[in-house]
MARKOLNU-843584 format. One line per field, with one value per atom (N, C-alpha, C): residue number from 1; atom name; z, x negated, y negated. Coordinates in pm, 1 decimal. Example, Ala and Ser with C-alpha at 12.3 -4.5 7.8 and 13.67 -1.06 7.14 Angstrom:
// residues 2
k = 1:1:1:2:2:2
a = N:CA:C:N:CA:C
zz = 780.0:780.0:780.0:708.0:714.0:787.0
xx = -1319.0:-1230.0:-1320.0:-1285.0:-1367.0:-1290.0
yy = 569.0:450.0:330.0:225.0:106.0:-3.0
END
This chain:
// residues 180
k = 1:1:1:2:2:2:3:3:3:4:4:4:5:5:5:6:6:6:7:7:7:8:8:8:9:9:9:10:10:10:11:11:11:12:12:12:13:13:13:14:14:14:15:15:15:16:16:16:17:17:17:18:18:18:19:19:19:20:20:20:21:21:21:22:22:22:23:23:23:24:24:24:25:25:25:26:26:26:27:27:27:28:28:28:29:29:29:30:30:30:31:31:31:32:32:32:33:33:33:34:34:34:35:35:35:36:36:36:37:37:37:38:38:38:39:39:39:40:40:40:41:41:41:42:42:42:43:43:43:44:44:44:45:45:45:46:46:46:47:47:47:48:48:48:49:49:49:50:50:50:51:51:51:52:52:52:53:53:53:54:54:54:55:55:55:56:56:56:57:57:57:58:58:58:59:59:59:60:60:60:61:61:61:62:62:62:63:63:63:64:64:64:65:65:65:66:66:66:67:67:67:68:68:68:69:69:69:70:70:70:71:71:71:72:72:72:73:73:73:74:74:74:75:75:75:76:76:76:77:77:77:78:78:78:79:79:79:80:80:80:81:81:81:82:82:82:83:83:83:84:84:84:85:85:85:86:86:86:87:87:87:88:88:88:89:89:89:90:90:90:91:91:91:92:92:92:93:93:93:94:94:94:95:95:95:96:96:96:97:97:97:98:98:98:99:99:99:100:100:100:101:101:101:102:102:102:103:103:103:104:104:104:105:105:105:106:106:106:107:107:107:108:108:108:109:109:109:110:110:110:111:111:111:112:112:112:113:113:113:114:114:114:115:115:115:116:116:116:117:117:117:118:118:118:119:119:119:120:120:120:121:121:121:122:122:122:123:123:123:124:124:124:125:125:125:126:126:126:127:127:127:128:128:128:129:129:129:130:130:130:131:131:131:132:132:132:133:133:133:134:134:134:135:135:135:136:136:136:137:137:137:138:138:138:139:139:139:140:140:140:141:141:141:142:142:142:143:143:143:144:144:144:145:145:145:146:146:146:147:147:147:148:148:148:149:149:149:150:150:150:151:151:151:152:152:152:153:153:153:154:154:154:155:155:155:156:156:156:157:157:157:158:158:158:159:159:159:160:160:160:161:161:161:162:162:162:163:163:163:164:164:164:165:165:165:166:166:166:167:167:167:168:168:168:169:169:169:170:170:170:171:171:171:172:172:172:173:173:173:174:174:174:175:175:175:176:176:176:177:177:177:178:178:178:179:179:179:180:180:180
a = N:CA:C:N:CA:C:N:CA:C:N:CA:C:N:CA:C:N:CA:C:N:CA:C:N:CA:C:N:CA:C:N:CA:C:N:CA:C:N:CA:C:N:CA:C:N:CA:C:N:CA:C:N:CA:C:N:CA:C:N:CA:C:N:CA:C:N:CA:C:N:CA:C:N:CA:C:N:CA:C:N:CA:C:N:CA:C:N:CA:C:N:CA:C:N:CA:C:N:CA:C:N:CA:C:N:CA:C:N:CA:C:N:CA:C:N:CA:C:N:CA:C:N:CA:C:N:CA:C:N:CA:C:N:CA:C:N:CA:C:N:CA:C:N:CA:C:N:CA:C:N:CA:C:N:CA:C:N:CA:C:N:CA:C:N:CA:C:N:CA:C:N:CA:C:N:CA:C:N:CA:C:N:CA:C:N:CA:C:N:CA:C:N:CA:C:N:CA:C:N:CA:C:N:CA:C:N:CA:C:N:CA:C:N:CA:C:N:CA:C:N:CA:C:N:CA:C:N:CA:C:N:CA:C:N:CA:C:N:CA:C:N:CA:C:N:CA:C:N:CA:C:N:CA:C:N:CA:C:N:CA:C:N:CA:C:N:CA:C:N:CA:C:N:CA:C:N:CA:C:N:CA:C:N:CA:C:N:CA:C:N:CA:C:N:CA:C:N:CA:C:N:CA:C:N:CA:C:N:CA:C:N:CA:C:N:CA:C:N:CA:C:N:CA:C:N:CA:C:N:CA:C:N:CA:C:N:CA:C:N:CA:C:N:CA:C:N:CA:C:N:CA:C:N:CA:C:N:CA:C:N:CA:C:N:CA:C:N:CA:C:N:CA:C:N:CA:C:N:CA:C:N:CA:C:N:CA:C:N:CA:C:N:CA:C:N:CA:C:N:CA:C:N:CA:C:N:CA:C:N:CA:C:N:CA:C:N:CA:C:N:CA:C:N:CA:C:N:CA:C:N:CA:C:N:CA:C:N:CA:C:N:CA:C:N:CA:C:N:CA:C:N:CA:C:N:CA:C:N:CA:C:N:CA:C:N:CA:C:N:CA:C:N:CA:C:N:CA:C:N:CA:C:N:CA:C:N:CA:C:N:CA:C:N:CA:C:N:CA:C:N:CA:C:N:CA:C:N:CA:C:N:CA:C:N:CA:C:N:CA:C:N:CA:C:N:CA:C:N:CA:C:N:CA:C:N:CA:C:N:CA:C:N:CA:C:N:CA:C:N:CA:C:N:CA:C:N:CA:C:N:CA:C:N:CA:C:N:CA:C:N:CA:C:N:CA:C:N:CA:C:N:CA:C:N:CA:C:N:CA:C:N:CA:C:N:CA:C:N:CA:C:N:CA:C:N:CA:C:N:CA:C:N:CA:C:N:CA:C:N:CA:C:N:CA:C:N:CA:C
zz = -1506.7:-1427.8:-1516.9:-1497.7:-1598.1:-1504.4:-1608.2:-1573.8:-1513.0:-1600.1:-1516.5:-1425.8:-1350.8:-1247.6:-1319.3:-1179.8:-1225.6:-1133.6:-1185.1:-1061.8:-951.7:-919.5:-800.0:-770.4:-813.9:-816.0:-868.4:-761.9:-845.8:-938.8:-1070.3:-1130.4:-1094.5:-1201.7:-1143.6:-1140.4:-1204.7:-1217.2:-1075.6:-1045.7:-951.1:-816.0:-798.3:-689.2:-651.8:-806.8:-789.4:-732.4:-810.0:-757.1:-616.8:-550.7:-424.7:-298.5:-352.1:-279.2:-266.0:-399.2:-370.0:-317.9:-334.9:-242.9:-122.0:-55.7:65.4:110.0:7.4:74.5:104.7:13.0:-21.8:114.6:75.3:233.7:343.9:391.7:518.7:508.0:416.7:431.0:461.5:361.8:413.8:529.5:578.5:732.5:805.3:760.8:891.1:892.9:752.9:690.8:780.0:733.8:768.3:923.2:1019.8:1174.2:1221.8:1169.3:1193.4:1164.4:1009.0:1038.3:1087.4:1111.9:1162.4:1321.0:1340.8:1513.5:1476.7:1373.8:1370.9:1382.4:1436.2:1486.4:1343.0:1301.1:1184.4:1126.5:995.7:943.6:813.8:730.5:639.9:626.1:729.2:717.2:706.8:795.9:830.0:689.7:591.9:467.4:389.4:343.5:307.3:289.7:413.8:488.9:415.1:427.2:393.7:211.8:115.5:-27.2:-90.6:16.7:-35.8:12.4:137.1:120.5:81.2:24.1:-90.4:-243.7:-313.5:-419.9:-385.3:-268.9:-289.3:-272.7:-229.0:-210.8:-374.9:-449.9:-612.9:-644.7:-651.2:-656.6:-656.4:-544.4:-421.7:-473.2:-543.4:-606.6:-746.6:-846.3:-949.0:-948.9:-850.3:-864.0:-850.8:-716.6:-715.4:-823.5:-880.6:-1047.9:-1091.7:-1131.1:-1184.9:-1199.0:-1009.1:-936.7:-988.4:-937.5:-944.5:-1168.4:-1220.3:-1378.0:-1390.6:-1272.5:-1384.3:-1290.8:-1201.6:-1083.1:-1218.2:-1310.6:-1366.7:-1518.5:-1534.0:-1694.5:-1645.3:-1533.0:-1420.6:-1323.1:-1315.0:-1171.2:-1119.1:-926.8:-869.1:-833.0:-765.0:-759.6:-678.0:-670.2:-558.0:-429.3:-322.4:-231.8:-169.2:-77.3:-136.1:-78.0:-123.5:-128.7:61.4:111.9:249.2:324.7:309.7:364.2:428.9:544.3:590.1:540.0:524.3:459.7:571.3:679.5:782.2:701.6:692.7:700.8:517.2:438.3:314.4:268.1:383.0:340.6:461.9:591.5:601.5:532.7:437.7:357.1:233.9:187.5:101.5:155.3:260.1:304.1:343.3:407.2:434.4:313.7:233.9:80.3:71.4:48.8:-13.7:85.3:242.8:295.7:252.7:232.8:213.8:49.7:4.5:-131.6:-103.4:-14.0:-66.5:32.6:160.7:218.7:182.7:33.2:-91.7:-132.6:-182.8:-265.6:-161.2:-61.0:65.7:75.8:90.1:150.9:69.9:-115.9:-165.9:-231.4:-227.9:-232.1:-107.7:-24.1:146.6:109.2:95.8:118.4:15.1:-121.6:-255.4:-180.5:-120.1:-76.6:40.3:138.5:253.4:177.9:69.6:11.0:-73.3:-168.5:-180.9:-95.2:-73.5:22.5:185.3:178.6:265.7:162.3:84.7:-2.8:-38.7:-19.2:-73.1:-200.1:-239.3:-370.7:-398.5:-455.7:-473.5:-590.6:-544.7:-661.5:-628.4:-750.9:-762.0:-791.2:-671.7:-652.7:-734.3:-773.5:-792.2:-951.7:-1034.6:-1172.4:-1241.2:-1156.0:-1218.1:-1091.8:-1087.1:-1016.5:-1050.7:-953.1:-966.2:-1001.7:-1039.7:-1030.6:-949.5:-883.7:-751.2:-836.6:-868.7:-860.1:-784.2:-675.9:-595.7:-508.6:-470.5:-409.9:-211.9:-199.0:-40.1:52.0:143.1:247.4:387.0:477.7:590.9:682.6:627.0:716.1:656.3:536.2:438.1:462.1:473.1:505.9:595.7:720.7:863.2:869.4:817.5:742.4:726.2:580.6:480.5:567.3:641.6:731.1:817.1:911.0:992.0:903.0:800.1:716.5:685.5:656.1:581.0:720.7:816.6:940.3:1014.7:987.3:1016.7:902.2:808.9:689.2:700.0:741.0:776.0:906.3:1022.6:1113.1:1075.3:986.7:936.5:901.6:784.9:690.5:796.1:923.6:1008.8:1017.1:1107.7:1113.0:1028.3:924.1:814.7:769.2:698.3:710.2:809.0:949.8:1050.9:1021.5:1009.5:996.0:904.1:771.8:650.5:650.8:723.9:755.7:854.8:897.9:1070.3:977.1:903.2:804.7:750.1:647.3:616.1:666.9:775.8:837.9:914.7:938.5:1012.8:855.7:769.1:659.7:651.5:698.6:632.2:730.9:871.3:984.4:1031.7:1121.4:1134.3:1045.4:918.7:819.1:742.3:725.8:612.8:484.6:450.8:323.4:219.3:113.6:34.3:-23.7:67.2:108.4:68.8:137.1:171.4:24.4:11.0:-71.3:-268.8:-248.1:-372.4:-395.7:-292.0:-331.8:-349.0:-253.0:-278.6:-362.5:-442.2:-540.6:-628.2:-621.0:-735.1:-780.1
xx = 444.4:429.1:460.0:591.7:625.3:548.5:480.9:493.2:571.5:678.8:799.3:837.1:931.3:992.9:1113.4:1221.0:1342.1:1421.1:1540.3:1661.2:1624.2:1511.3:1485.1:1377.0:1269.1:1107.4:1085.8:935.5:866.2:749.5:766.7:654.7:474.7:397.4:251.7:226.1:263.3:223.1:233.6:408.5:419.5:345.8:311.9:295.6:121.4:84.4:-58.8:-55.4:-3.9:-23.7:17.6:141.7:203.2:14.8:-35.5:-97.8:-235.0:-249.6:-380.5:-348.9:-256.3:-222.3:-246.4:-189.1:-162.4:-301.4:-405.8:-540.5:-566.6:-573.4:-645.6:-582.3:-488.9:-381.6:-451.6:-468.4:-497.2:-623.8:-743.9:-863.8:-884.4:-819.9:-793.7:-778.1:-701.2:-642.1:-740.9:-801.2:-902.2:-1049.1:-1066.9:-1199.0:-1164.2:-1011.5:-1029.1:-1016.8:-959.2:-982.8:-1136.1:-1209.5:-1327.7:-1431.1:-1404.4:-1483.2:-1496.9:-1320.8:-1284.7:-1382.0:-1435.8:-1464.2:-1600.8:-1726.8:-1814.5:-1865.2:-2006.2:-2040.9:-2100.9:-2032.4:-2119.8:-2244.6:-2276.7:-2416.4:-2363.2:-2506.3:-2472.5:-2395.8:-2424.8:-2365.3:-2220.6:-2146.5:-2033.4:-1976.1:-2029.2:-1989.8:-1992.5:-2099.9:-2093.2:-1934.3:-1902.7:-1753.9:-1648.6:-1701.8:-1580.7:-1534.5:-1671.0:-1670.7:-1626.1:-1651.6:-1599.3:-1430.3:-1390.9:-1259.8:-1158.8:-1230.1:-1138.7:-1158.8:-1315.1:-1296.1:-1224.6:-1197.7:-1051.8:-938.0:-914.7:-816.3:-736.8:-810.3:-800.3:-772.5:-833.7:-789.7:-641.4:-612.2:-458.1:-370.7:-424.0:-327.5:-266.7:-369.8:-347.7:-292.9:-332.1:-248.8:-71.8:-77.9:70.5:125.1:62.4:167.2:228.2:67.0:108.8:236.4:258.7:384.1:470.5:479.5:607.4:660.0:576.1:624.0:673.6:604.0:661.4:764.4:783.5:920.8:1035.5:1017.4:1109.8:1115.7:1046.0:981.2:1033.1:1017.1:1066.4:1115.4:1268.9:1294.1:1274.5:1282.8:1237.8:1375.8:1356.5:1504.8:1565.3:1734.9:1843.7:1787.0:1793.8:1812.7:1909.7:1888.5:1981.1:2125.8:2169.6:2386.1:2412.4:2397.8:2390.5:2317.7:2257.7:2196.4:2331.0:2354.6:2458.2:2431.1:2514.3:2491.7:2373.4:2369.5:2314.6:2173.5:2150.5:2007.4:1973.9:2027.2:1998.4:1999.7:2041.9:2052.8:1906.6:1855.0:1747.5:1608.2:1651.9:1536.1:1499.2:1615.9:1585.9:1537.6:1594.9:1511.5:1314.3:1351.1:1186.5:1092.0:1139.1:1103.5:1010.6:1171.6:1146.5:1061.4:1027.5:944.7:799.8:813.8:646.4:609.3:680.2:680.4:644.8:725.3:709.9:531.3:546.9:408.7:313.8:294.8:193.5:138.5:259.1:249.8:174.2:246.1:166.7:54.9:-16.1:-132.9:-218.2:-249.8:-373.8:-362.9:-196.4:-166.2:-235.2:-187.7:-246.8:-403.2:-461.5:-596.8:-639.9:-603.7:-679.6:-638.9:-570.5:-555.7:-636.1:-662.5:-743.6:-901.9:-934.8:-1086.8:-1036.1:-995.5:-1010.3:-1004.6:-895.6:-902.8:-1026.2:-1076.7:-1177.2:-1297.6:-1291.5:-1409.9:-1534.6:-1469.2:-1512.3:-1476.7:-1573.4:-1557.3:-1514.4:-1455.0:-1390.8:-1436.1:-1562.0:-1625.3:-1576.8:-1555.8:-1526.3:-1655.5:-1670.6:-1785.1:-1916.7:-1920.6:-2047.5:-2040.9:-1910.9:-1900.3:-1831.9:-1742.4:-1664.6:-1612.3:-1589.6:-1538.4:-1381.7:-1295.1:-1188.5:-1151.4:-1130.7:-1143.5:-1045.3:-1123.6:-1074.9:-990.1:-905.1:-818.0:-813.6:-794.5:-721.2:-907.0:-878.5:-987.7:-999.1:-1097.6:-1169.8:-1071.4:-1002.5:-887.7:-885.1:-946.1:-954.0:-795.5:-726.8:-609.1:-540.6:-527.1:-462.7:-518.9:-688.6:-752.7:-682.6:-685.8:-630.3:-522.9:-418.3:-248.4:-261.9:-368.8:-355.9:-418.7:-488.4:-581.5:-485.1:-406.0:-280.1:-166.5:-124.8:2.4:-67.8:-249.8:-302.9:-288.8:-301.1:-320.3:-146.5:-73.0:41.2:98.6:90.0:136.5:51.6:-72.5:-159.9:-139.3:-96.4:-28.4:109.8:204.1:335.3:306.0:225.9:187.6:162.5:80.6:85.8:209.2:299.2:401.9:480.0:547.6:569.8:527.5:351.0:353.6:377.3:365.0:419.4:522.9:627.1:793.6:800.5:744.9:767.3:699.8:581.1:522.7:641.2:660.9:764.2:891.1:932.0:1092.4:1057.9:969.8:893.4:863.9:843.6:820.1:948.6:1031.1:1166.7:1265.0:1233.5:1333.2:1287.4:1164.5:1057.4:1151.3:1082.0:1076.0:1230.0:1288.8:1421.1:1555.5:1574.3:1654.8:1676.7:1522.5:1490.2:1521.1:1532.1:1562.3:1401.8:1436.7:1336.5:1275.1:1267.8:1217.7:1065.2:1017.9:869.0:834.8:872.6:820.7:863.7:963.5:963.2:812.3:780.9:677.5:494.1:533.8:392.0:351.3:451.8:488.2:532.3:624.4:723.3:806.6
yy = 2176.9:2056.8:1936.0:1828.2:1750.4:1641.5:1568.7:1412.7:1304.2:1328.7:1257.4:1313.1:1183.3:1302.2:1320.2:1384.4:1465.0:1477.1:1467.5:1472.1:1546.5:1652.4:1709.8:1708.4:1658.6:1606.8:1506.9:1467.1:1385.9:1462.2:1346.0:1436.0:1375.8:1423.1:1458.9:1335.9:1236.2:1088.8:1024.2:1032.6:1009.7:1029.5:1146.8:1212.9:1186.1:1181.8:1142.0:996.9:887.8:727.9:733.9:847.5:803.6:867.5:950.9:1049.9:922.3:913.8:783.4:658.7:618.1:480.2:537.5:643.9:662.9:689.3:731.8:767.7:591.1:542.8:404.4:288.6:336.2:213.8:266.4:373.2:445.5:393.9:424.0:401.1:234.0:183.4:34.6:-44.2:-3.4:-20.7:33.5:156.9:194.1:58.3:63.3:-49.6:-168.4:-235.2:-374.6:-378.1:-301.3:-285.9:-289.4:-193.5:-149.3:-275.7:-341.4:-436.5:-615.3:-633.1:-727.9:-712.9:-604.5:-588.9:-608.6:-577.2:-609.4:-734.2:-734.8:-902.6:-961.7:-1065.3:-1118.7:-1087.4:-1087.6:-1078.4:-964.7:-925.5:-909.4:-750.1:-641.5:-561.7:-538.5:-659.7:-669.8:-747.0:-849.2:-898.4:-794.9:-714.4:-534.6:-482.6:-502.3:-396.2:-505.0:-613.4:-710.8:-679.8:-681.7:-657.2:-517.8:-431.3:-292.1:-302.3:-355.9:-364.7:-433.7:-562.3:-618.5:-536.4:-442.1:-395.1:-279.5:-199.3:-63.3:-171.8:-269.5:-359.9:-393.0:-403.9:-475.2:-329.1:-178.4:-65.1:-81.0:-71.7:-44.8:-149.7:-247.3:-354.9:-265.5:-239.5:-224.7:-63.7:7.9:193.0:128.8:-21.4:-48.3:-104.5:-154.9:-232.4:-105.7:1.8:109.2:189.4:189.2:272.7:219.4:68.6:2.6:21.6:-41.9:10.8:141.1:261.0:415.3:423.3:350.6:351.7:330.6:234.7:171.8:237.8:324.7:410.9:562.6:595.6:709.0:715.4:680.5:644.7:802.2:738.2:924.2:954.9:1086.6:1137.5:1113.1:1127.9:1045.3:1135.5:1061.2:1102.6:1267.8:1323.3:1397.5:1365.3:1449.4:1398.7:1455.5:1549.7:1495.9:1421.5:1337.7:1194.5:1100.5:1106.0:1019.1:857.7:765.9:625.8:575.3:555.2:491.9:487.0:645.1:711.3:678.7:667.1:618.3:467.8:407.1:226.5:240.8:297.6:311.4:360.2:449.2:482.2:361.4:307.1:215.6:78.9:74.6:-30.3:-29.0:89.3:115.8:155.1:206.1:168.3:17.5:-2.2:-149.9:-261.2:-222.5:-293.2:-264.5:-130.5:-60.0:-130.0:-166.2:-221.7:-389.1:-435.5:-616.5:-582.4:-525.9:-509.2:-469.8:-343.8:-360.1:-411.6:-497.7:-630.4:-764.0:-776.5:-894.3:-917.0:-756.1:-745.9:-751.7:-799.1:-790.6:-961.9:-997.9:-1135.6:-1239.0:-1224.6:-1288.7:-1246.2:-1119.2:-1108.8:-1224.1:-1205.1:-1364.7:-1441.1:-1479.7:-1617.8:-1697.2:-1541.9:-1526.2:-1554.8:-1513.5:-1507.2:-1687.3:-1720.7:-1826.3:-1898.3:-1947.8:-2091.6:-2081.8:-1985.9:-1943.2:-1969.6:-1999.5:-2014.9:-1867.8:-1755.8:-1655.6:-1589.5:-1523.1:-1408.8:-1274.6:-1246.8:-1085.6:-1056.2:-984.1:-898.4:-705.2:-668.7:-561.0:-428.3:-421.0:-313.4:-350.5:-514.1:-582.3:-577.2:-545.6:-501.8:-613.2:-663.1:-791.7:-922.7:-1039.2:-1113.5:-1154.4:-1101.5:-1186.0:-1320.4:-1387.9:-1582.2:-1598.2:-1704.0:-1798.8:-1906.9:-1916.3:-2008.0:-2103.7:-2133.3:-2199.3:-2275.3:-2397.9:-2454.7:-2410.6:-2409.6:-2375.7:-2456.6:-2417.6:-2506.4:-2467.2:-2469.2:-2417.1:-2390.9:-2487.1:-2494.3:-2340.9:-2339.0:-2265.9:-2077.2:-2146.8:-2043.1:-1917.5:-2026.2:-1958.8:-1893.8:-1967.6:-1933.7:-1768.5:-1795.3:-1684.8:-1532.8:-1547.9:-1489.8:-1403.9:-1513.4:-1423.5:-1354.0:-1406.4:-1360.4:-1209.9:-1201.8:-1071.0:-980.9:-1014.2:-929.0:-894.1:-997.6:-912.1:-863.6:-853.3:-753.6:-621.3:-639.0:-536.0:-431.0:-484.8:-420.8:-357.5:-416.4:-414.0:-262.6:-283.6:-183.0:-4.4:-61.1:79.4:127.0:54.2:118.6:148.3:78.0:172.0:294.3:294.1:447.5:517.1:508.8:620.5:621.9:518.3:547.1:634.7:607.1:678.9:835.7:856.3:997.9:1086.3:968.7:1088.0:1113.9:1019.8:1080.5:1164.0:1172.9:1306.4:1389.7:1386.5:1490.0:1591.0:1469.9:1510.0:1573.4:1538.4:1569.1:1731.2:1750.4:1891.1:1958.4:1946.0:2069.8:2039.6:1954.0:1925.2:1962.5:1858.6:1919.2:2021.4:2023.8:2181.2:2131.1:2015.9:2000.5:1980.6:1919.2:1914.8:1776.5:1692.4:1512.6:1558.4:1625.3:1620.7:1693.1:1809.9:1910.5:1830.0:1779.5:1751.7:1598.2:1575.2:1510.7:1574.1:1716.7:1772.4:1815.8:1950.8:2019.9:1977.5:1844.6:1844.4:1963.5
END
């Protein structure tokens, strides 16, 4: 089992950061739905602090990715991939990437200029930079919620190609990421 990946796998590094984001995004998305619907008070601030500290998680596994992306690139696509379907994969890539990146950017911005704190599971505080702005607040608030919806459909897009590359093509999309 190599670390790196390889012209026909990803390796364990990889496969580990891709497997925990994907827990952490999913759990995320389920958190911030669930407690956007709760009625104010302290249980519902609770929901709010645990999902900005997996939030600061899900930030830093992505630096991670993105550096061994560039220390390890993963492997080409494969060579029958019609162009259509490979300038589509890179793109949906690269959305699930700037939308990574969006969603823990918009959320600091959503907690500062809202005049809140991002403590990390009660162990450390992020610093607020930026001063309390209600207008800015609101901004930052919708930009986190449609990057947050964004973010669903992407992973479905990106689960169903996977899935269509598995059972449909028969090729080895899916498997070089389980196994390597």
């Amino acid at each position: 089992m190599s670390l790196h990946n390889t012209p026909t796998a990803y390796g364990s590094l990889a496969r580990t950061l891709h497997w925990s984001m994907a827990v952490l995004m999913i759990g995320l998305i389920a958190l911030g739905l669930y407690m956007t619907e709760q009625p104010d008070g302290d249980p519902k601030w609770a929901l709010y602090d645990l999902h900005k500290s997996f939030g600061v998680i899900a930030f830093a596994l992505l630096l991670m990715r993105i550096v061994w992306r560039h220390v390890s690139p993963p492997p080409p696509l494969p060579a029958h991939m019609p162009p259509l379907e490979r300038a589509a994969a890179h793109i949906g890539h690269g959305l699930l990437y700037l939308t990574m990146i969006a969603l823990p950017v918009s959320g600091y911005l959503d907690s500062a200029w809202g005049g809140y704190h991002i403590s990390v599971f009660g162990t450390f505080d992020i610093p607020m930079l930026l001063e309390k702005n209600k207008a800015l607040f609101e901004i930052a608030e919708e930009v986190h919620e449609f990057f947050g919806n964004l973010l669903i459909l992407l992973v479905l897009g990106h689960a169903a190609a996977a899935l269509k590359h598995h059972f449909v093509q028969k090729d080895d999309v899916l498997t070089r990421m389980l196994r390597g």
